[in-house]
C-alpha positions in Angstrom: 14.4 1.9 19.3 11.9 3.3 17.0 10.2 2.7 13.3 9.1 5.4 11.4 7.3 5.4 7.4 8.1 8.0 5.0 6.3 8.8 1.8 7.4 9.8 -1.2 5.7 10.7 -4.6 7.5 8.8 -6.9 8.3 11.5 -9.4 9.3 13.4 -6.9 12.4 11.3 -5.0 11.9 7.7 -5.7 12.9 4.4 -4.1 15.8 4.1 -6.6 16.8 7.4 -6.2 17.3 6.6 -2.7 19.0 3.6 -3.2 21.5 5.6 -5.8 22.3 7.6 -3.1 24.2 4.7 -1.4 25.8 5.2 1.7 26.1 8.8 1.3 21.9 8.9 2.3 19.6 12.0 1.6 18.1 14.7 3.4 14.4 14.6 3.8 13.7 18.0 3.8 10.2 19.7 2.3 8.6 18.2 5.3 6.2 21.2 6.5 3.7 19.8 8.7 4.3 20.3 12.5 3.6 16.3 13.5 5.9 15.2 10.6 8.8 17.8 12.1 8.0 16.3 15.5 8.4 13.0 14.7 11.6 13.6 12.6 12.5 15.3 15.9 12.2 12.4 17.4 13.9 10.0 15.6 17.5 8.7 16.7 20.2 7.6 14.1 20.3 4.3 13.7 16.4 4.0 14.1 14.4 2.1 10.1 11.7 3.3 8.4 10.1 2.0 5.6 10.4 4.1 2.2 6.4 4.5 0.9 5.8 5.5 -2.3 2.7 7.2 -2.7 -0.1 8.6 -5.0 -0.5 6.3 -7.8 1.6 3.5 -6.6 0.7 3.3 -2.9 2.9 0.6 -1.2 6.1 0.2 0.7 9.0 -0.6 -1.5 11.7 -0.6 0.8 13.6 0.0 4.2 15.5 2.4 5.2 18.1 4.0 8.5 18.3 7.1 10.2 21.8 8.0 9.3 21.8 12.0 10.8 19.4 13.4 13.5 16.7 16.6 13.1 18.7 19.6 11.7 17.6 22.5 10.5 16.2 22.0 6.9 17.5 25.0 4.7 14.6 25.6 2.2 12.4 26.6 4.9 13.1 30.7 4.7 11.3 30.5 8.0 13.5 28.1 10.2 10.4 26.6 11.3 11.4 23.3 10.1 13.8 20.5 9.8 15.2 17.5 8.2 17.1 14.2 8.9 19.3 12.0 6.7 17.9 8.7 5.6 19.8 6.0 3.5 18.4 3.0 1.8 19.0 -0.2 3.7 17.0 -3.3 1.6 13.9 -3.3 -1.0 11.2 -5.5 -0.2 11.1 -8.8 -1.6 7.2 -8.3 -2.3 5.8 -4.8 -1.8 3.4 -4.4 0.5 0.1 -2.2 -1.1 -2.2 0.6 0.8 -4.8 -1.8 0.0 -3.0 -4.6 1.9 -2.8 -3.2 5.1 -6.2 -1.7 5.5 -7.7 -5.3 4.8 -5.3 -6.5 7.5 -7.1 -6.6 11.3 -3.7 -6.1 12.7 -2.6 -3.0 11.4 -6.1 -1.2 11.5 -4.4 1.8 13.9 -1.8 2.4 12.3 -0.8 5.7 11.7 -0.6 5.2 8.4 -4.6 5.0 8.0 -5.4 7.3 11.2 -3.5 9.6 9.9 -3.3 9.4 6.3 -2.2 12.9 5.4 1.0 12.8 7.2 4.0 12.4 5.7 6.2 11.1 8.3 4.7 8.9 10.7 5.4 6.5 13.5 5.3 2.7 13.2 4.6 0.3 16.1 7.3 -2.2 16.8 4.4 -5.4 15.6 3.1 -3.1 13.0 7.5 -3.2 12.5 7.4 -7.1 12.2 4.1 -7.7 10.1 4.9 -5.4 7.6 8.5 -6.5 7.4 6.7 -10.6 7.3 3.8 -9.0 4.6 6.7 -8.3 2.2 8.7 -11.2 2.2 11.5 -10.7 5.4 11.3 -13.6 7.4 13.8 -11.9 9.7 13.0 -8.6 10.6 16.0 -6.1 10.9 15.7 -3.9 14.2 16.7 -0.6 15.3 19.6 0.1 16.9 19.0 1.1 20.8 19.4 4.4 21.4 22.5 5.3 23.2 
């Protein structure tokens, strides 16, 4: 089981132009930074992520699932890179803000702030919970286990 963030600029692809997507998901292509790729490469369907939208708003606004493994993403001319298929599971009740976490002791290593460039990055399974808690899910939802 694993949990993962992904940002988006709003303007670009949206939390409710994920969540018009339905069932059907999106690709998360674009991605062109070797960690990101790695990590997508890593990721298992199945697995959540939270859905961060960034520059001006800065905050997680929703969950979402892992709905097609790393494949190869078809606007890189190169092939160096890939993509997966995400689809929006639930919004937060209460967003949780950039600003929020960092004043949290908990989350202080999360990849999130250690690695703030990156556009795809790993979350810990308590960063996982405390987040999920942060914006109002008294029950977490989990990954599904690998198979």
């Amino acid at each position: 089981m694993a949990y993962w963030l992904f940002k988006s600029e709003p303007n670009s692809w949206s939390w409710d132009d994920q969540c018009a997507r339905g069932l059907k998901g999106e690709h998360w292509d674009g991605v062109r930074n070797y960690q990101a790729n790695n990590n997508m490469k890593a990721m298992r369907n199945g697995d959540l992520g939270f859905f961060y939208h960034s520059v001006k708003e800065k905050q997680i606004v929703g969950i979402v699932e892992v709905i097609k493994e790393h494949y190869p993403d078809d606007s890189d001319a190169k092939g160096r890179f890939g993509m997966v298929d995400i689809m929006a599971r639930d919004s937060l009740p209460t967003p949780v803000t950039l600003e929020q976490i960092k004043a949290d002791p908990a989350l202080t290593d999360m990849a999130l702030l250690k690695q703030s460039r990156l556009s795809v990055a790993p979350v810990r399974p308590e960063e996982w919970t405390h987040i999920c808690q942060m914006g109002g899910i008294k029950k977490p939802p989990l990954s599904k286990p690998s198979k």
